[in-house]
C-alpha positions in Angstrom: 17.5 -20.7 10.7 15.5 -20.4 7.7 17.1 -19.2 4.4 17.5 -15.3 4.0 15.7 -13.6 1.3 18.8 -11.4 -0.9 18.2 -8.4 0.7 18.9 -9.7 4.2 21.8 -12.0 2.6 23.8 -8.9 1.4 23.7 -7.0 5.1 26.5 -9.0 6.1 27.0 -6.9 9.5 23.1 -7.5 10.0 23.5 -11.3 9.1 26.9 -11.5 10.8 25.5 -10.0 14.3 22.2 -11.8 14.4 24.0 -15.2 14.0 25.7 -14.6 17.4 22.4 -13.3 19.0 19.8 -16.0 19.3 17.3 -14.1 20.5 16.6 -11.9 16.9 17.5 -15.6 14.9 14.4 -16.9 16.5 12.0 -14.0 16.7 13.1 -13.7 12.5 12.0 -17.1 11.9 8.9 -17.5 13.7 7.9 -14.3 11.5 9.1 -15.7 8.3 7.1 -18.8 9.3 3.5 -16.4 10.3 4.8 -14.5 6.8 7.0 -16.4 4.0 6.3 -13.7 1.3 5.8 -10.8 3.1 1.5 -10.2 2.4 0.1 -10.2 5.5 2.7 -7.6 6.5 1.9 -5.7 3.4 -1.6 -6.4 3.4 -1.9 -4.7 7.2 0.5 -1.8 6.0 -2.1 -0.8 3.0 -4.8 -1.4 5.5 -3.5 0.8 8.2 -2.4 4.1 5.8 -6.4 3.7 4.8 -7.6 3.5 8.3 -5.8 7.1 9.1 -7.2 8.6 5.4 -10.4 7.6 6.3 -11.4 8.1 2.2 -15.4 7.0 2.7 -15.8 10.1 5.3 -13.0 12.4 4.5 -12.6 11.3 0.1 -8.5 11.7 1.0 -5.9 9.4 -0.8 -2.7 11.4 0.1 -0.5 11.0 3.2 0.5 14.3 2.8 -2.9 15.8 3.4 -3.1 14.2 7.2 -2.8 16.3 10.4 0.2 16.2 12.6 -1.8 14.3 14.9 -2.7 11.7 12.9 0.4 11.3 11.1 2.0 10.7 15.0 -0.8 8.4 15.5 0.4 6.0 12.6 2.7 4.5 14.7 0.1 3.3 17.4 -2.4 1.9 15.1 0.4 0.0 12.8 1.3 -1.7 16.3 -1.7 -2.7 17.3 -3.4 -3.6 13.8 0.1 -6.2 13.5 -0.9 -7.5 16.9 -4.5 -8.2 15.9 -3.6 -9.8 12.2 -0.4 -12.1 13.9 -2.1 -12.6 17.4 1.1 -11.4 18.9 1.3 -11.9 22.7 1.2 -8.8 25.0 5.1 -7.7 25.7 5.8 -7.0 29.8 8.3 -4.0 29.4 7.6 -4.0 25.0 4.6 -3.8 22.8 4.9 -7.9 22.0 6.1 -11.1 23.1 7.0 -13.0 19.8 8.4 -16.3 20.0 8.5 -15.9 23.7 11.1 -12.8 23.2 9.6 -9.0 23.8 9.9 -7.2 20.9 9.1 -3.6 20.7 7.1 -2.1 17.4 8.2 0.9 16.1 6.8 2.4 12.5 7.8 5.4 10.5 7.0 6.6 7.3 10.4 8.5 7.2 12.9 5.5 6.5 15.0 5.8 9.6 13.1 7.9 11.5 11.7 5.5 14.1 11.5 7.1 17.5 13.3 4.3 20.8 11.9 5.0 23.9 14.4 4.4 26.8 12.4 1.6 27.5 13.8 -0.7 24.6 17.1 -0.4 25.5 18.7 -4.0 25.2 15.9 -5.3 23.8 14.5 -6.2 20.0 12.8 -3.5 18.2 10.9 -4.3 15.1 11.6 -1.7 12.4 8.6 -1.1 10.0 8.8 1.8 7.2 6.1 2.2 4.5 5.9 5.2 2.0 2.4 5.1 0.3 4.4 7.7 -2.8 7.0 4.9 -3.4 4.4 2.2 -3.0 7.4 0.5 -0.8 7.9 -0.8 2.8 10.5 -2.8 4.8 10.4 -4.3 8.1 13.7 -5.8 9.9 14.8 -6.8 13.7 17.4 -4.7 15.6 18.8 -5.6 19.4 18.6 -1.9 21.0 22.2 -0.8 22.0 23.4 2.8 23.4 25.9 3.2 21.3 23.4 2.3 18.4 21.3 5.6 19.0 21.9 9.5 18.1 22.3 12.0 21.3 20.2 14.5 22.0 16.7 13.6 23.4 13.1 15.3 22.4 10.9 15.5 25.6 10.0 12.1 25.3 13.4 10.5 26.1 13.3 9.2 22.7 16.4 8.6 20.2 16.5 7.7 16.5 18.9 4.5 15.0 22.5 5.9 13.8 22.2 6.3 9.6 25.9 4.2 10.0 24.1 1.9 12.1 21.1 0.7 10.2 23.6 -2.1 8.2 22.8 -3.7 11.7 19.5 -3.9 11.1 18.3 -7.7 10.2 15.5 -7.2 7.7 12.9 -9.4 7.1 11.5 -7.4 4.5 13.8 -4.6 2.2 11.8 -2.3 -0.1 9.0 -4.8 -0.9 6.5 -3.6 -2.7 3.2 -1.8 -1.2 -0.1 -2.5 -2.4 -0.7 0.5 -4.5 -3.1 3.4 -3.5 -4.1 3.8 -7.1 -5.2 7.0 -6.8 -2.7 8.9 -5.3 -0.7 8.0 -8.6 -3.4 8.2 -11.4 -2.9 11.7 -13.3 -4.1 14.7 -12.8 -6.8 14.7 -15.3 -7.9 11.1 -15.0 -8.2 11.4 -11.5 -10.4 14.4 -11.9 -12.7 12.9 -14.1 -13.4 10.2 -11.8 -13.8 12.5 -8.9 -15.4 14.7 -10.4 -18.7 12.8 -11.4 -21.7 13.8 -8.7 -22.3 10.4 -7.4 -20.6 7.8 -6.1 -22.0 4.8 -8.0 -21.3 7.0 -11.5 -17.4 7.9 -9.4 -16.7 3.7 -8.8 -18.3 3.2 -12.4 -15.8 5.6 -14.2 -13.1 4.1 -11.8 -12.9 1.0 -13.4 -13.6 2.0 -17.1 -10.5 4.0 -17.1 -8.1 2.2 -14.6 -7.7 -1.1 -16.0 -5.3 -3.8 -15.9 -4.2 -2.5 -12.3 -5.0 -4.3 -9.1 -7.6 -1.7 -7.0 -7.8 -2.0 -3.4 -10.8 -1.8 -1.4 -9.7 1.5 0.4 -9.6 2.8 -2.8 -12.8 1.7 -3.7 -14.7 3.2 -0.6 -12.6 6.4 -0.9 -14.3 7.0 -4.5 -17.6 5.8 -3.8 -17.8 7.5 -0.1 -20.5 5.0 0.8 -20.8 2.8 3.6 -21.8 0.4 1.7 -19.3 1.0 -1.5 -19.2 -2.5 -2.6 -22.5 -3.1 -3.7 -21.2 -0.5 -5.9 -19.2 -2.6 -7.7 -21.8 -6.2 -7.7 -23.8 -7.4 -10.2 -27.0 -5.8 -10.4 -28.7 -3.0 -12.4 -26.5 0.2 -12.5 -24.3 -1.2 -10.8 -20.4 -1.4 -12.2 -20.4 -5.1 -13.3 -23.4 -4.5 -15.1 -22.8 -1.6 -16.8 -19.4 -2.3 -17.7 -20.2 -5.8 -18.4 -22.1 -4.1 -21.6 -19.2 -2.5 -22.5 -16.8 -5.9 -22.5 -14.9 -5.0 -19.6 -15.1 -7.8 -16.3 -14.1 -6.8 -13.0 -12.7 -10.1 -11.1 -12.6 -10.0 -7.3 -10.4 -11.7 -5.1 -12.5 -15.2 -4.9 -10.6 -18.7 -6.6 -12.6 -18.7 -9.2 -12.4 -14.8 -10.4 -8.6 -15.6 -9.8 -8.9 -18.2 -12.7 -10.1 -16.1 -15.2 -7.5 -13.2 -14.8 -4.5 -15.9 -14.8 -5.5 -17.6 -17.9 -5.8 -14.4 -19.9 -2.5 -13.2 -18.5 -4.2 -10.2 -16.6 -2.9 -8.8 -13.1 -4.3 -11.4 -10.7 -6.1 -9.5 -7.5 -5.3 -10.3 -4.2 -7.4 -10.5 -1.0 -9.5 -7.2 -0.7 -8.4 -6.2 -4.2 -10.4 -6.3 -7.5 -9.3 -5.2 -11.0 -10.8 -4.8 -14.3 -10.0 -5.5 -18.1 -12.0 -5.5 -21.6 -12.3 -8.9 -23.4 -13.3 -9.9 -26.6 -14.5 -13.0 -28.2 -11.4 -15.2 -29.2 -11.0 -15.2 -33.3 -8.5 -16.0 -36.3 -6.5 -12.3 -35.4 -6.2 -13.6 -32.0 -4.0 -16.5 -33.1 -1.7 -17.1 -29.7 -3.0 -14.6 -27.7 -4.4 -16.6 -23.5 -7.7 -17.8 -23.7 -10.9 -18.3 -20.8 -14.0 -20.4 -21.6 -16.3 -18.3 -20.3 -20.5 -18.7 -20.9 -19.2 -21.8 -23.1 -17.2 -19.5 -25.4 -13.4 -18.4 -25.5 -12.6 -14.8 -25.2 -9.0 -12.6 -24.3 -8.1 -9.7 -23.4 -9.1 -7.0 -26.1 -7.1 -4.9 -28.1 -7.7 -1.4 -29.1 -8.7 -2.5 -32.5 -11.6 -5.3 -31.0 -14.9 -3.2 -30.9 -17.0 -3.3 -27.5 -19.0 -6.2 -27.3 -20.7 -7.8 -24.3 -18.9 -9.7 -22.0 -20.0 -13.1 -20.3 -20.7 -13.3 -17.1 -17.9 -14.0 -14.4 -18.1 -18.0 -12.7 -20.0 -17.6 -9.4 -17.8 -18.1 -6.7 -19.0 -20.0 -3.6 -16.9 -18.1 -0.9 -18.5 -17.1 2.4 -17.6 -13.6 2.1 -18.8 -11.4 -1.5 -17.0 -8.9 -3.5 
């Protein structure tokens, strides 16, 4: 069995009843092995609350402001965008076949509130909860019992977990952090000024002058810009946000090796896949004594202070990855 991370180590009950049932050992390790860390969970989680906001057609960033409809959906599309990302064979009486066990998918964004159908009864459910506010999710195994559920049944025959039951749950996953939706936690007034500007090049332009040193997703991205095509928004090319900013000292790194570089050896946030971020540099001098360093355009620069005036930046390393920021 492979090691548990500390927040399945401390459920004792969980640990302690999954030890005796190999079934949810063996489904836990083959997605530990798909997933050490956690990302491409996270990564499809982030993807999936974007999907339903829809921010290039509809400019939402807020759970909150979904329909009923589409907030029941959720569940639906998080089960079959996991399927597509882990290749998940199709289940016979479940949603998947993992590790030649069926295992039923069940998502809320209420922690506890996932919905078993009749269906799952003595069978694995895998538990997903993300809240998009907390910028937290959790996913764990639990074998479906009877005695595990609450009475009473809505129309659809289906029950919710006990609260004194979920220490049986065998997480994979306990309040790991969500890819932030930047936007839904900006303030009030910066978030206005962004929004408020009459085009989308001008919206992604202001975006990353004033949120800096924080990891931006593309769903936030195309929810500002409202463009099908909302990253050319952000290339290199005149008026576009490398370019302008680039005159005003501040880089935006994407998610390519060699962007990567440049944001570890300055000590900046490094983005991940589909995320960029931005930060203002300045030429590396005697008051900078200590401070991380990039060679960059065959000169060293770091991250600027608030004393360092605007200068013009260098120009990021080309990258030579199929796929462009």
């Amino acid at each position: 069995m492979l090691p548990l991370d500390h927040s399945a180590a401390s459920n004792t009950v969980a640990v302690a009843l999954a030890e005796s049932d190999s079934g949810l050992v063996a489904v836990r390790k083959h997605l530990r092995q798909l997933d050490p860390r956690g990302e491409r969970f996270a990564r499809v989680l982030r993807d999936t609350i974007d999907q339903l906001l829809n921010g290039e057609v509809t400019g939402r960033y807020d759970w909150k402001t979904l329909s009923k409809t589409e907030k029941t959906h959720a569940g639906s599309i998080v089960e079959i965008n996991l399927q597509r990302e882990f290749d998940f064979d199709d289940g016979d009486a479940t949603d998947y076949r993992i590790a030649g066990i069926q295992v039923d998918c069940k998502y809320s964004q209420q922690f506890g509130g996932w919905m078993i159908p009749p269906e799952a009864e003595n069978h694995i459910c895998l538990l997903v909860w993300a809240d998009d506010e907390k910028s937290r999710w959790s996913a764990g195994l639990l074998r479906i019992r009877p005695e595990l559920l609450n009475k009473g049944n809505n129309r659809d025959r289906k029950l919710t977990v006990k609260a004194e039951h979920r220490n049986k749950i065998y997480w994979l996953w306990r309040d790991a952090p969500l890819p932030e939706n930047v936007l839904l936690h900006l303030d009030q007034t910066t978030r206005d000024k962004i929004l408020g500007l009459p085009s989308g090049q001008a919206r992604v332009i202001e975006l990353f002058r004033r949120v800096q040193l924080r990891p931006i997703g593309r769903g936030v991205v195309r929810t500002v810009a409202q463009q099908s095509d909302y990253m050319a928004r952000v290339r290199e090319a005149k008026g576009r946000a490398r370019t302008v900013l680039r005159e005003e000292g501040i880089l935006i790194p994407g998610h390519y090796s060699s962007h990567q570089a440049v944001a570890r050896a300055l000590g900046a946030p490094v983005p991940r896949v589909g995320e960029l971020v931005s930060f203002r540099v300045a030429e590396a001098a005697a008051h900078h004594e200590g401070r991380l360093r990039v060679i960059l355009d065959g000169r060293a620069w770091v991250l600027a202070t608030p004393e360092d005036p605007p200068v013009t930046a260098p120009f990021l390393p080309k990258h030579t990855e199929k796929n462009r920021d």
